[in-house]
C-alpha positions as CSV (number, residue, x, y, z in Angstrom):
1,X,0.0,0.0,0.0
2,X,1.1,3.5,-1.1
3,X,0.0,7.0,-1.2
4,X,1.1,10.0,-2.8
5,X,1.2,13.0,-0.3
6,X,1.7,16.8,-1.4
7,X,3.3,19.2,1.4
8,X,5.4,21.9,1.3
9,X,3.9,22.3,-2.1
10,X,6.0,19.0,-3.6
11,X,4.3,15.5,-3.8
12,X,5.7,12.3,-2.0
13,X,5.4,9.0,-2.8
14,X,5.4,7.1,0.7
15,X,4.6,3.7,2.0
16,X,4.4,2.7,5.3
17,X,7.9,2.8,7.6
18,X,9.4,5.5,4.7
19,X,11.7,8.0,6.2
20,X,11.5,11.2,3.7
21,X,12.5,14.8,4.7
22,X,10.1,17.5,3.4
23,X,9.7,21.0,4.0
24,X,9.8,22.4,7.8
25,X,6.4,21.7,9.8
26,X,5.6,23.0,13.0
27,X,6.1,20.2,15.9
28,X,8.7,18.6,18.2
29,X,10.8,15.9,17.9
30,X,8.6,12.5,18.3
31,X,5.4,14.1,18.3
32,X,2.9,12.8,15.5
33,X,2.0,14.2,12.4
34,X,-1.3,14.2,10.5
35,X,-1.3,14.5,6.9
36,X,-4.8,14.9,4.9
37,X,-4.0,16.1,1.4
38,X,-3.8,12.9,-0.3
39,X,-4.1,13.1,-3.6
40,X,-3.5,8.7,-4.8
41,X,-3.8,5.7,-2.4
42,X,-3.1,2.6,-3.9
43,X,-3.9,-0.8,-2.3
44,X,-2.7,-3.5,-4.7
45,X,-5.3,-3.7,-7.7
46,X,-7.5,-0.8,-5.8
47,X,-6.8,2.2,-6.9
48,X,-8.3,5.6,-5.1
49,X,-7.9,9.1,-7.1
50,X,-8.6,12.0,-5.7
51,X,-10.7,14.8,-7.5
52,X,-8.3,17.0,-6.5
53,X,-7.7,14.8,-2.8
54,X,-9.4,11.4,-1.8
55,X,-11.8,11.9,0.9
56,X,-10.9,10.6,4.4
57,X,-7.7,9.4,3.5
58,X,-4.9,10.5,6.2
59,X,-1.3,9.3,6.6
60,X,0.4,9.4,10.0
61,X,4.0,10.5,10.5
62,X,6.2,10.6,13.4
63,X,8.7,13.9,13.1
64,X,12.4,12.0,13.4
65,X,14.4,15.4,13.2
66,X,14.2,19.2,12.8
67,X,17.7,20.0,11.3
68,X,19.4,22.3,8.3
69,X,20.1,20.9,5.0
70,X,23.8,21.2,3.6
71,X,24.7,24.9,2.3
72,X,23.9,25.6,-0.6
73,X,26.3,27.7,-2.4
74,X,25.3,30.9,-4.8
75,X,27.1,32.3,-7.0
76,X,26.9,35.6,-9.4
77,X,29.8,36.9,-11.6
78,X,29.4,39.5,-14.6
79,X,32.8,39.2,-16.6
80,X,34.5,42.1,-17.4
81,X,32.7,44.2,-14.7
82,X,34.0,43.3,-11.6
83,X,30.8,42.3,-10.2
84,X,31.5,38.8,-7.9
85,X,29.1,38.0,-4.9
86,X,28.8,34.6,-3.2
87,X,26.2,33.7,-0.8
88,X,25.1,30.7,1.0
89,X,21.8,29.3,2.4
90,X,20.8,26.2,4.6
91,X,17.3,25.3,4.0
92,X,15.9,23.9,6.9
93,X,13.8,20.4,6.6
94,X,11.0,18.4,8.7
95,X,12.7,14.1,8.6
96,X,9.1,12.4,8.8
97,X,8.7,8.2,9.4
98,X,5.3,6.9,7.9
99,X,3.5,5.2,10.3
100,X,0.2,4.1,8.8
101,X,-2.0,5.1,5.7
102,X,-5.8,4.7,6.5
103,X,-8.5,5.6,3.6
């Protein structure tokens, strides 16, 4: 059994005991997680589309860890101009584990 999740504005593809790291959500470390915009859940031949979500359909997550990504370097040059500026930028991320996916 699957389900594809959307959060953070990016869809997931999650089964259950998946550990996936998506955009920060509020909560603590071990707390639970509810997520209700499902949009697919697939259960061997059945298949449940939503129109845009399917109805009643939750996935529960346990929040693993609240941490920064690696930097990300940026980097702007205009040749001949002198023009060089570097910046850097650690996106921070929500580590989820699925725990169940109930229709």
């Amino acid at each position: 059994m699957y389900a594809i999740v959307r959060t953070g504005g990016k869809q997931y593809q999650v089964a259950q005991g998946d550990q996936l790291r998506v955009e920060t959500l509020a909560g603590n470390v071990g707390e639970t997680v509810e997520l209700d915009d499902i949009l697919l859940v697939a259960d061997g031949e059945n298949i449940k589309i939503g129109q845009p979500q399917v109805e009643g359909a939750k996935v529960t997550a346990t929040i693993v860890e609240q941490d920064k990504a690696k930097k990300v370097l940026v980097f702007k040059k205009k040749r001949r101009k002198g023009y060089k500026v570097k910046n850097g930028h650690r996106q921070q991320y929500t580590a989820l584990r699925i725990d169940g996916i109930s229709i």
